[in-house]
Backbone as JSON, one array per atom type, in Angstrom:
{
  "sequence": "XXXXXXXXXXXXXXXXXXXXXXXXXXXXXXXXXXXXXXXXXXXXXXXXXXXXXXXXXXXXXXXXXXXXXXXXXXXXXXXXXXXXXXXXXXXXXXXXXXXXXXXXXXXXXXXXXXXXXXX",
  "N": [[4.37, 3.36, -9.99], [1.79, 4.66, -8.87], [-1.19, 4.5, -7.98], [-3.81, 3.23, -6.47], [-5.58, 1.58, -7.98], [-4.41, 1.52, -9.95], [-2.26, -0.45, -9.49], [-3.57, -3.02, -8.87], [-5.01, -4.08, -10.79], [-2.83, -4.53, -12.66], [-1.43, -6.74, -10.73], [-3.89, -8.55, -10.53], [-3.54, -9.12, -13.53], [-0.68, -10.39, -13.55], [-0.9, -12.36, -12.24], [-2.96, -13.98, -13.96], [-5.73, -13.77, -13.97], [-9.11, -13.05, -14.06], [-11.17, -10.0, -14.01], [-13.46, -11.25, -13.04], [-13.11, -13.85, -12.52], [-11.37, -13.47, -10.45], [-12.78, -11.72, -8.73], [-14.92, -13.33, -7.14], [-13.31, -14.48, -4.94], [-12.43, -13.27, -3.28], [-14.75, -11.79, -2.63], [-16.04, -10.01, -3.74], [-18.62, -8.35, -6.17], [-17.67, -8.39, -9.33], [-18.36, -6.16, -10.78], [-18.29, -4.4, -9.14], [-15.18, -4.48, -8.02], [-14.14, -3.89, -10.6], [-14.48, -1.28, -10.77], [-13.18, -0.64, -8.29], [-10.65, -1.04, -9.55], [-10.79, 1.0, -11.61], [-10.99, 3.24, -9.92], [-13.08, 4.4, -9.45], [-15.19, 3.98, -7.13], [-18.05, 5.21, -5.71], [-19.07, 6.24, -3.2], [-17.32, 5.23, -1.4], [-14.96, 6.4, -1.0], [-12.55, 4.64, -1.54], [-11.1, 1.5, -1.78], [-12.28, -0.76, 1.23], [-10.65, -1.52, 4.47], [-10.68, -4.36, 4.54], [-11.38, -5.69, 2.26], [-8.46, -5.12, 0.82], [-7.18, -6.33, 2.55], [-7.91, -8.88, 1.5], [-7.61, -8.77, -1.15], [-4.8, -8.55, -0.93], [-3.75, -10.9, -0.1], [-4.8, -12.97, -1.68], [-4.01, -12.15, -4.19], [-0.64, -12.13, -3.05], [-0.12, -10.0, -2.37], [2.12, -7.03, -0.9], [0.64, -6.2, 1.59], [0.56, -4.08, 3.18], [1.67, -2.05, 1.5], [-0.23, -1.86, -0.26], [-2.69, -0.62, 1.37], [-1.15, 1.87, 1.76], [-1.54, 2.64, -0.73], [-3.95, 2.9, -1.45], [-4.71, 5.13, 0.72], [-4.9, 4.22, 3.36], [-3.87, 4.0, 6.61], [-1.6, 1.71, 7.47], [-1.84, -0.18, 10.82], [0.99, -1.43, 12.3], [2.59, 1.26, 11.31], [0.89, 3.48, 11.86], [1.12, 3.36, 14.48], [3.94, 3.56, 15.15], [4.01, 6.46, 14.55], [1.78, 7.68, 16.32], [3.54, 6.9, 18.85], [5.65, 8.35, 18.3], [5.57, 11.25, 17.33], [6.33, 13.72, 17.18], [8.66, 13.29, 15.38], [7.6, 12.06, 13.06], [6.03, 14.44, 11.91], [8.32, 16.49, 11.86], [9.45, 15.31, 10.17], [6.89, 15.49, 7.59], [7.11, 18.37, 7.15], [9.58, 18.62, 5.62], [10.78, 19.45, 2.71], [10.36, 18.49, -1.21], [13.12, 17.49, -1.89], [14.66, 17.89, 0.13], [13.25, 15.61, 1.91], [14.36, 13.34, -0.19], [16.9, 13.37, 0.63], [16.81, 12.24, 3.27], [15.39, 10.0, 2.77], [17.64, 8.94, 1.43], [19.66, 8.73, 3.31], [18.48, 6.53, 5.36], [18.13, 4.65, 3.56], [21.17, 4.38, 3.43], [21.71, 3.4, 6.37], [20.1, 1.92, 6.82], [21.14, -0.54, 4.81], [23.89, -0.68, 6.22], [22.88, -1.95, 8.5], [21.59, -3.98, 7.89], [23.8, -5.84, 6.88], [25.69, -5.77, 9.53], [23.89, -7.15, 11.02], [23.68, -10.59, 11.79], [22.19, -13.27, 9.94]],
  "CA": [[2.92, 3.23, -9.97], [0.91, 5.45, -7.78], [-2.89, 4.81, -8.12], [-4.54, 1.57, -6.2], [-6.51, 0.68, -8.9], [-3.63, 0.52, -10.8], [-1.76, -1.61, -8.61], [-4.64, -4.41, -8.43], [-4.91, -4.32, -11.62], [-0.95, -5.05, -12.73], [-1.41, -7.8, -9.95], [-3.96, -9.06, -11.14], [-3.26, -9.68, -14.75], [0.24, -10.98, -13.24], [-1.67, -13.55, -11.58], [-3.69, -14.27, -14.98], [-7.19, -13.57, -13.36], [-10.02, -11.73, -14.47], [-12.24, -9.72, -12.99], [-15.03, -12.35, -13.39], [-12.68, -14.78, -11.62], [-10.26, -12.61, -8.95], [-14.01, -11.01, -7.72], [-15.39, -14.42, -5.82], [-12.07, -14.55, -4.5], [-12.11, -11.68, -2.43], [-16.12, -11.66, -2.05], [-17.29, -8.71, -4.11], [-18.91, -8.54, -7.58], [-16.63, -8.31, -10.44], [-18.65, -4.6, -11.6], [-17.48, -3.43, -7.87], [-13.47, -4.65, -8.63], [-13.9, -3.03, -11.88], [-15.0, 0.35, -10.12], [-11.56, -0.59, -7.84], [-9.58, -0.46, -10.19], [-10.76, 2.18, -12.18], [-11.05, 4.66, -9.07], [-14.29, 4.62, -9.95], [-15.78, 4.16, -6.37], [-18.95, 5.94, -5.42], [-19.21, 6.81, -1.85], [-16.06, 4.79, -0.23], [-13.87, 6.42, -2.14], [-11.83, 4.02, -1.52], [-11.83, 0.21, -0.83], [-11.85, -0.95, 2.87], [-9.19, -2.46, 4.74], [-10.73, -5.68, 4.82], [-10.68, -5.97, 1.09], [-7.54, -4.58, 0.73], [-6.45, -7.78, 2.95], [-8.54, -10.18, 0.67], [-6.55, -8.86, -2.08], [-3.36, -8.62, -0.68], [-4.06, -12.42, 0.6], [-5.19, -14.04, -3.16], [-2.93, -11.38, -5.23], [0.42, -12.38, -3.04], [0.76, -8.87, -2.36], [2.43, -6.39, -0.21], [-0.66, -5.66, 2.4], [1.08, -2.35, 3.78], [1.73, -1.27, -0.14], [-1.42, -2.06, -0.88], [-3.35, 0.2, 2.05], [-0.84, 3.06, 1.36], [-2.08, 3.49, -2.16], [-5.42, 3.33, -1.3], [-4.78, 5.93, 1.32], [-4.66, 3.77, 4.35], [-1.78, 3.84, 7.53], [-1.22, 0.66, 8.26], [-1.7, -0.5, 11.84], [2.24, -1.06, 12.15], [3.11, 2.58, 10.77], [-0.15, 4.33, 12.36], [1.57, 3.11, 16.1], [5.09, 4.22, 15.18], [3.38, 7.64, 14.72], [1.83, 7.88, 17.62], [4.67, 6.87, 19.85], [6.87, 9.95, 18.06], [4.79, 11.97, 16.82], [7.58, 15.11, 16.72], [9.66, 12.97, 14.24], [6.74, 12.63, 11.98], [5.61, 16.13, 11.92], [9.05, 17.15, 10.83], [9.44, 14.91, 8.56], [5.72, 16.27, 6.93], [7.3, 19.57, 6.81], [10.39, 18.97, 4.82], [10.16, 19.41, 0.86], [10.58, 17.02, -1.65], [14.64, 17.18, -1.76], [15.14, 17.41, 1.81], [13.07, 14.31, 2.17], [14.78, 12.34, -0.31], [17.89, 13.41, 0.87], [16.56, 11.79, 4.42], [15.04, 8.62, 2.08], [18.57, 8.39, 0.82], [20.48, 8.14, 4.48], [18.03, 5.68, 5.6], [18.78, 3.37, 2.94], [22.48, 3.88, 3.76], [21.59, 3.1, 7.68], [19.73, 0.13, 6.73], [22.05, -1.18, 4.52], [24.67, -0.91, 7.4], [22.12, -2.51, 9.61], [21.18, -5.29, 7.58], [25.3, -6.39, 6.74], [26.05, -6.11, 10.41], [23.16, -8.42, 11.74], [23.82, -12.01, 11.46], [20.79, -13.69, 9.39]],
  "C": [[2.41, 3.86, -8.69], [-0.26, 5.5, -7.33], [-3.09, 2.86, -7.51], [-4.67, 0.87, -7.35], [-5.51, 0.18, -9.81], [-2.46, -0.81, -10.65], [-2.2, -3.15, -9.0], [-4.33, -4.43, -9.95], [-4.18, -5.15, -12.66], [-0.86, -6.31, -12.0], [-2.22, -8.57, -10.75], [-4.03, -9.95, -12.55], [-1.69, -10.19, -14.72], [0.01, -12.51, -12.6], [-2.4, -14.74, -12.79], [-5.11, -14.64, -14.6], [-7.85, -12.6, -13.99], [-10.8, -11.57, -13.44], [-13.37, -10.69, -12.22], [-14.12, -13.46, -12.15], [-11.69, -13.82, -10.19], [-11.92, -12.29, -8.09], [-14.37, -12.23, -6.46], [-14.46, -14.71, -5.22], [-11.91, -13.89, -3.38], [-13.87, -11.18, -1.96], [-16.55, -10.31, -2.52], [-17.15, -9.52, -5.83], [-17.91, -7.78, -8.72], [-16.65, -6.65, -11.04], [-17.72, -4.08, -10.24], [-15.8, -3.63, -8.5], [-13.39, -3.77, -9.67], [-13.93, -1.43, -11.24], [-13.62, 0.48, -8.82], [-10.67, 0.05, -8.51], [-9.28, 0.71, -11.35], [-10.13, 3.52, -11.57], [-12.09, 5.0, -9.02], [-15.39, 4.63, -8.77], [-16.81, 5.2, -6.12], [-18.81, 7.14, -4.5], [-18.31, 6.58, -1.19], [-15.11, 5.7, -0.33], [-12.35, 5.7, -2.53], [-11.98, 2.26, -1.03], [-11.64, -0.33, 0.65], [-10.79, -1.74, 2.86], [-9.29, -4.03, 4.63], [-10.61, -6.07, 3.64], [-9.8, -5.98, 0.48], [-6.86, -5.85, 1.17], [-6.17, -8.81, 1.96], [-7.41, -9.93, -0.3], [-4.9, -9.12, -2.35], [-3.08, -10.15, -0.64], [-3.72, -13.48, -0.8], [-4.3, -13.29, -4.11], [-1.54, -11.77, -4.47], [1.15, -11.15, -3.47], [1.1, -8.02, -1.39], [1.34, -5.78, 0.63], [-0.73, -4.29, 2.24], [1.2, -2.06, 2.52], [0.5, -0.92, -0.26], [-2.98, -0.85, -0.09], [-2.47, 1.41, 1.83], [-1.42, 3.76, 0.13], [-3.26, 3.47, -2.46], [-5.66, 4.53, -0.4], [-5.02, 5.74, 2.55], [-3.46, 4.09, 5.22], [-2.2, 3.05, 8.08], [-1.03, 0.59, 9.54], [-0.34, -0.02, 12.5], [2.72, 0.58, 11.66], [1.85, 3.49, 11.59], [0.45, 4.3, 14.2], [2.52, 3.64, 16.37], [4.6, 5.51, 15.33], [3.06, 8.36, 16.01], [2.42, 7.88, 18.54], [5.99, 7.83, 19.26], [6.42, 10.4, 17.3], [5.9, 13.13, 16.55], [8.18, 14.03, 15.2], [8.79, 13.03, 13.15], [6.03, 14.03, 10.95], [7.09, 16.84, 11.43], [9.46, 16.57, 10.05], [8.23, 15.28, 7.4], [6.25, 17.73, 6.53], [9.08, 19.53, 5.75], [9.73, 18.82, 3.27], [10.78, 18.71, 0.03], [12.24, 16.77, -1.78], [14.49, 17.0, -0.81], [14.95, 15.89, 1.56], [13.61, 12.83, 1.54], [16.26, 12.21, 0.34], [17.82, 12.09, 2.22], [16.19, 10.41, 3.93], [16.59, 7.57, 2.09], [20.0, 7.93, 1.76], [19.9, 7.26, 5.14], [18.18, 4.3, 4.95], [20.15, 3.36, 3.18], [22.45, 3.2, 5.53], [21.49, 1.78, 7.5], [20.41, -1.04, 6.1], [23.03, -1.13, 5.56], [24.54, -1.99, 8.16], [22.14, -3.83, 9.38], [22.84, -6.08, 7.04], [25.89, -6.63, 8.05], [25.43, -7.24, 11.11], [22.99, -9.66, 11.34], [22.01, -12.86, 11.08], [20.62, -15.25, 10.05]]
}
């Protein structure tokens, strides 16, 4: 799944909420949510971070997911950036093999990582 709207959406009918009810939840009107999850936004073109919270908050969902696929960088990930900025920048320039190749030694790292460190 790649699209916000469709995200929220999937959430919320996992939740068993409707628009009508998830909206006062989160403090907008149920037509706005609908225009969420369509994509359907006007002028934002996207929804803010603070709603993005709300939802994450009452949906019991992944925050940081949830601002990536709206087209957000998370606080956390917007700082890493800045403090190595080179590593980013060549990671932007590899193409889509490379990068999974690089996806696919990171999950072997982390698996390493996470078997060596005592929980």
């Amino acid at each position: 799944m790649d699209k916000f709207g469709d995200r929220i959406r999937e959430l919320r009918k996992a939740k068993g909420y409707s628009l009508r009810q998830l909206a006062p939840l989160v403090g907008v009107g149920f037509s706005y949510l609908s225009k969420v999850e369509n994509d359907k936004l006007d002028f934002e073109g996207t929804a803010s971070e603070s709603l993005i919270h709300r939802l994450a908050d009452v949906l019991e969902a992944d925050e940081e997911e949830l601002l990536l696929l709206a087209h957000h960088v998370p606080k956390r990930i917007a700082d890493r950036i800045i403090e190595q900025p080179e590593v980013f920048r060549a990671l932007a320039t590899l193409n889509s093999d490379e990068l999974q190749r690089v996806a696919e030694q990171l999950a072997k790292y982390t698996l390493r990582s996470e078997t060596r460190t005592p929980k």
